[in-house]
N, C-alpha and C positions, 0 to 999 in steps of 0.2 A: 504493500500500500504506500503511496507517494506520503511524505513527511507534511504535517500539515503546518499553516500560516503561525499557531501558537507556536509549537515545534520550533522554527526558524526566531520569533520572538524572543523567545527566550533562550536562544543560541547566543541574538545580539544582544541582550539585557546579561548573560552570562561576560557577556567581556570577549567574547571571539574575536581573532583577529580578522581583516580585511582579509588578507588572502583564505584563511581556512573558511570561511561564508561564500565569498565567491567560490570556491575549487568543490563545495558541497552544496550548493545550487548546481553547479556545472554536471556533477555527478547525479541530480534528483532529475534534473531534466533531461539528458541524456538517457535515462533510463527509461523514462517515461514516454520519448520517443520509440526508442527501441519495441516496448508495450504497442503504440501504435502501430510501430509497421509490424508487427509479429500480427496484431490481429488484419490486417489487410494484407499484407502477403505473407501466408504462412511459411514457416523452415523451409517445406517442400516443396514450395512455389515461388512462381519467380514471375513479376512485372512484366504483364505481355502487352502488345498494342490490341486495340481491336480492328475487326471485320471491316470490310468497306462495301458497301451497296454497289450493285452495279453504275448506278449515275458517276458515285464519286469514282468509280474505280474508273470511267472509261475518260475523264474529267483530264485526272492526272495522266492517263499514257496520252491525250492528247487525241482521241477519236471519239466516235458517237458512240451513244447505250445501242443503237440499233446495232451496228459494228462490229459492238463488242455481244451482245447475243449472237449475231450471226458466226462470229468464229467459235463460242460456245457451244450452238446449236452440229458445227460441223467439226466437233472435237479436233479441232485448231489449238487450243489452249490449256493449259489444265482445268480438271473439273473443280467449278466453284461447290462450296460446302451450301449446303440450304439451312435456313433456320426456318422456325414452325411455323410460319405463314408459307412457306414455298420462295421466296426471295434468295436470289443468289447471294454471295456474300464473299469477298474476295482478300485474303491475305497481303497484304504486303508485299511478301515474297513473291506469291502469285503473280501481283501486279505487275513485279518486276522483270521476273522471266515471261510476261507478255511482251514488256515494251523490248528486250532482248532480240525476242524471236520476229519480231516485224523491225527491228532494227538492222536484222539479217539483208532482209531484201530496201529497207528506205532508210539510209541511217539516220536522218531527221529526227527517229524517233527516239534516240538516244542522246540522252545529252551531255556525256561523259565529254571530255578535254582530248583532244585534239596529241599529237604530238610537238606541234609545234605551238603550243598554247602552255602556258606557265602555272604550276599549284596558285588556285588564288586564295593568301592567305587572308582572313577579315579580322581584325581585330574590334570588339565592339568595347568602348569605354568608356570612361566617367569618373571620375575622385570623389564624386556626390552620394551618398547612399540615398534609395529611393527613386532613381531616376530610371527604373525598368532596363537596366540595362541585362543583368540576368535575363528575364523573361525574352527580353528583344533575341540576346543571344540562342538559346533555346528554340525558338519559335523559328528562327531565321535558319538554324543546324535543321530543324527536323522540317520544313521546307524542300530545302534542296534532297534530302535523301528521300521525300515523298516522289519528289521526280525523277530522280533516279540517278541522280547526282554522288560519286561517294562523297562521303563527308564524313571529317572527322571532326568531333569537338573536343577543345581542351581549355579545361577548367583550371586558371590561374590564379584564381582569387582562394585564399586560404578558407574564408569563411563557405565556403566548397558548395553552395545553393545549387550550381549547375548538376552539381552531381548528386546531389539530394532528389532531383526533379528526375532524376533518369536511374531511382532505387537504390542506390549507392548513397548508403549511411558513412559517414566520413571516420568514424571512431570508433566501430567495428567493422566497416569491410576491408579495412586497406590496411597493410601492414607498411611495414618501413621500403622506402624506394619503389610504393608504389602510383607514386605522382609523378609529374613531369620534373621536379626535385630527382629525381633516380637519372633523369637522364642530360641533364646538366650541370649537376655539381661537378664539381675541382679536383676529389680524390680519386682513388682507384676502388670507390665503390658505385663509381659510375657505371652507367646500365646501358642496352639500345632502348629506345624508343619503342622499339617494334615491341619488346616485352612485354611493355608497361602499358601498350594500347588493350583497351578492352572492349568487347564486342555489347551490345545493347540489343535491347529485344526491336528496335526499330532497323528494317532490313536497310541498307546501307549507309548509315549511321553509327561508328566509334566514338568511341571518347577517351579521352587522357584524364582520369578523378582527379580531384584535389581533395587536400584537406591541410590541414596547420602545419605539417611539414614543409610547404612551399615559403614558411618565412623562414628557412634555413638559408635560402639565396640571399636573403635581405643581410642576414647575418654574416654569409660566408664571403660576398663581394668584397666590400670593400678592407676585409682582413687578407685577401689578395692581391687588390690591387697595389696595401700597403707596404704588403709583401716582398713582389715581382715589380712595384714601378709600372709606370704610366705605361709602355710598351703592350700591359695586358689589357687595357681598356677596349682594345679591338675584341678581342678574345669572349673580354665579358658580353659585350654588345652584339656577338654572335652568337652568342650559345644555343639559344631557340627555335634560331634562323637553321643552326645546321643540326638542331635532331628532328625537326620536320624536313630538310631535306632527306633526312636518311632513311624517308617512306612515303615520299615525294608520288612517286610510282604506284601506288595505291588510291591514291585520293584524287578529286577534282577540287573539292572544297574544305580550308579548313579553317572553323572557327571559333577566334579566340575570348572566352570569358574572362576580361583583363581584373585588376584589382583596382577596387575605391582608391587607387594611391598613386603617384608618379612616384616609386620605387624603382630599383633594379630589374624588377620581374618587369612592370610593365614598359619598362624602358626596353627592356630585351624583347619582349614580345612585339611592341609599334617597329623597333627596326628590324623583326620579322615578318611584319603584314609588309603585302602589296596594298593592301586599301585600309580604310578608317575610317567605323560609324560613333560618333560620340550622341550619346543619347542624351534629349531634352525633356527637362517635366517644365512644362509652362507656368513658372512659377515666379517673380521678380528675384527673391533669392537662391533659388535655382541657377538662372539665367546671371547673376553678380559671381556666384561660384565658379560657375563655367568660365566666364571672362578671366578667373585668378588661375584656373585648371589651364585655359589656352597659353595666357603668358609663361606661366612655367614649364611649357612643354615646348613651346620656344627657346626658351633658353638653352632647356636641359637638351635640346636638340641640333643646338649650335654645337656645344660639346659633343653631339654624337657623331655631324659631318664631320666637323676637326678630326675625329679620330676612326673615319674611315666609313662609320655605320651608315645603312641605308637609310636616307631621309626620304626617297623619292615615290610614288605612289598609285596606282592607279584612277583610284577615286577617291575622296575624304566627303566624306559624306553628316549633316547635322539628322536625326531621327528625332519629332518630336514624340512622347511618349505621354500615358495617361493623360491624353490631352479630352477635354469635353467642352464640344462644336459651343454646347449652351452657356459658358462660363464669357460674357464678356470680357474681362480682364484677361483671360486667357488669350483668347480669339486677337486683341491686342498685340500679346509680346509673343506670337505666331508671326504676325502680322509686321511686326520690328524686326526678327529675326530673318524673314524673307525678304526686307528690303535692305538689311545690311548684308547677307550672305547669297543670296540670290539662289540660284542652282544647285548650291551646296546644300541647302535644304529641303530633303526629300518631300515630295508634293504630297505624299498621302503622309495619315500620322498614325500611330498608335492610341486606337480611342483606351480610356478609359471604363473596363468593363464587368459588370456581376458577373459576366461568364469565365472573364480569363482568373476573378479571385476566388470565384466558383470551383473553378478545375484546380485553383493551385492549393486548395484544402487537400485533395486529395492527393496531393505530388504530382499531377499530370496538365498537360499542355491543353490548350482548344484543339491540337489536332489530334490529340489522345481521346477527347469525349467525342458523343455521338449528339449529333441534334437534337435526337431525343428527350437529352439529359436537363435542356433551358428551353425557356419560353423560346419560341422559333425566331420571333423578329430579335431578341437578345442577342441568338446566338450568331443569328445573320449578319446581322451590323459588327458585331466582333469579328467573327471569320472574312467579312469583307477589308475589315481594316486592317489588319495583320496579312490577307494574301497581298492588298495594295501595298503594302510599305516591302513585303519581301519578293514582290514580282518585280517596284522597281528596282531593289538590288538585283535581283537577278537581272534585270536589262543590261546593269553599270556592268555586273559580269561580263555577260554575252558580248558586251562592246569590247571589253577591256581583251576578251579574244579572238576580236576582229569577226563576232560573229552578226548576221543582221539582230535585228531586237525582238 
């Protein structure tokens, strides 16, 4: 049974120190998650996506429901599972070894990278807590692997939300060196990459976990830099860049859940992206933050050309985030934003919605629930806003490799 409010009371009236209150909070709650997820996914069981209707399914490979019955009807395709109304109902996987097999004879219908088209790495960031960048990242990974994109995500932020969202409890599933910490520290317990990648119940979608080991870089940088002298600053400002190339070959898309912080981590990870979405909450202190977050990534960016790091980009893109149409003041500094940044400010936004805090009760995405699950028009205006803002990245993609839009 969880410790109750007296309990903790009279902990602090006891004379407890700061630390042993926090570290035994830290412990009540950690449990008491654990509690939750045991009762929604049990020991034996493990986070799956759900079913897709034939509408959605024929949606994503990019053909008609008539289409996609007719290569059903003439066992063209794998057989769909029926649930008890008679409705077809189509996996993932499914989905995917359709778009495969018509990608045989049209390859339009595949949207994998090219050979002469580059990993496009996206870094999605903010120093701000609360500014959706989590959820944008998440939504935009599970996106691209809906169409069939591979995509990896990797979760750099310590407080490890990304990897929360995709069943991975940060403080019982991972043990030591198994973050993206395993494959860029300094000693010789350095690890590949490839190890450390773990597969997801979402068919072509990985992820790199995090959890609190990733402030070990924070810690280890600059006790090397002090070390070995300014000649390793190169060194540091690679690290990330070369253990995602070192599975380059697997992926089209990889994307990065930065940290609330301009640290070492997320320094290494932007001179690892080709591109950069920094997400916006329509907020005047929001927006005052931002402007302190931009100046100092300019600087700390001067420092990174000097010493060799990639500054250059394919897209740099603003996302505004929990934004609601109805909030005049909001609607406002939308409105400031697009006349100071113009094109850099993605045209659609991320609205603000019951459904996306809806699904994130339960650790799962809008593209994890079914319509079913929310009022229809809810879910609707949610699911339009979220494929608006990540169809247009997908464009800035397809441009960036020189594909039509």
């Amino acid at each position: 049974m969880p410790t109750s409010a007296n309990t903790i009371h009279q902990r602090e009236d006891a004379g407890d120190s700061l630390t042993a209150l926090v570290s035994a909070d830290a412990d009540l709650l950690s449990a008491q998650l654990q509690q939750l997820r045991a009762r929604a996914f049990p020991p034996t069981a493990e986070k799956q996506l759900r079913k897709f209707m034939p509408g959605e399914a024929a949606k994503l490979i990019g053909i008609s429901d008539a289409y996609l019955r007719r290569l059903s009807l003439e066992g063209a395709v794998p057989e769909a599972e029926k649930n008890g109304a008679g409705r077809r109902l189509y996996s993932l996987e499914q989905i995917h070894d359709i778009r495969r097999m018509l990608a045989a004879t049209k390859r339009e219908y595949s949207p994998e990278r090219r050979k002469n088209e580059a990993l496009q790495v996206i870094a999605v960031t903010n120093f701000k807590g609360g500014s959706g960048k989590t959820t944008t990242a998440a939504h935009l990974a599970q996106y691209f692997a809906l169409r069939g994109y591979r995509t990896l995500a990797v979760d750099l932020d310590p407080q490890a939300s990304l990897s929360a969202l995709f069943g991975i409890q940060p403080e019982f599933d991972l043990g030591p060196n198994e973050t993206l910490y395993g494959a860029i520290r300094y000693d010789d317990q350095q690890r590949p990459l490839n190890e450390i990648i773990r597969r997801t119940y979402f068919a072509n979608l990985d992820i790199v976990p995090g959890n609190l080991e990733l402030q070990e870089f924070e810690h280890d940088t600059p006790r090397i830099l002090s070390e070995r002298g300014r000649n390793q600053e190169r060194m540091f400002f690679a690290r990330v860049s070369m253990s995602l190339d070192s599975v380059a070959d697997q992926y089209d898309i990889v994307v990065l859940d930065c940290p609330p912080s301009l640290g070492y981590l997320t320094l290494s990870a932007l001179c690892a992206a080709r591109s950069v979405l920094v997400t916006i909450h329509p907020q005047m202190l929001d927006v005052a933050s931002m402007s302190q977050f931009l100046h100092m990534t300019a600087g700390l960016f001067e420092v990174v050309e000097r010493a060799g790091g990639n500054a250059s980009y394919d897209f740099f893109r603003y996302v505004v985030t929990r934004y609601e149409p109805s909030d005049g003041p909001q609607g406002q500094i939308v409105g400031l934003l697009k006349s100071l940044f113009g094109e850099r400010v993605l045209t659609n936004a991320l609205l603000k919605s019951a459904a996306i805090s809806d699904a994130g009760l339960t650790k799962q995405t809008l593209y994890e629930v079914g319509r079913e699950n929310f009022t229809r028009s809810t879910y609707d205006r949610a699911m339009e806003a979220i494929d608006g803002v990540n169809g247009e990245i997908e464009g800035l993609v397809r441009k960036a490799w020189g594909r039509t839009p």
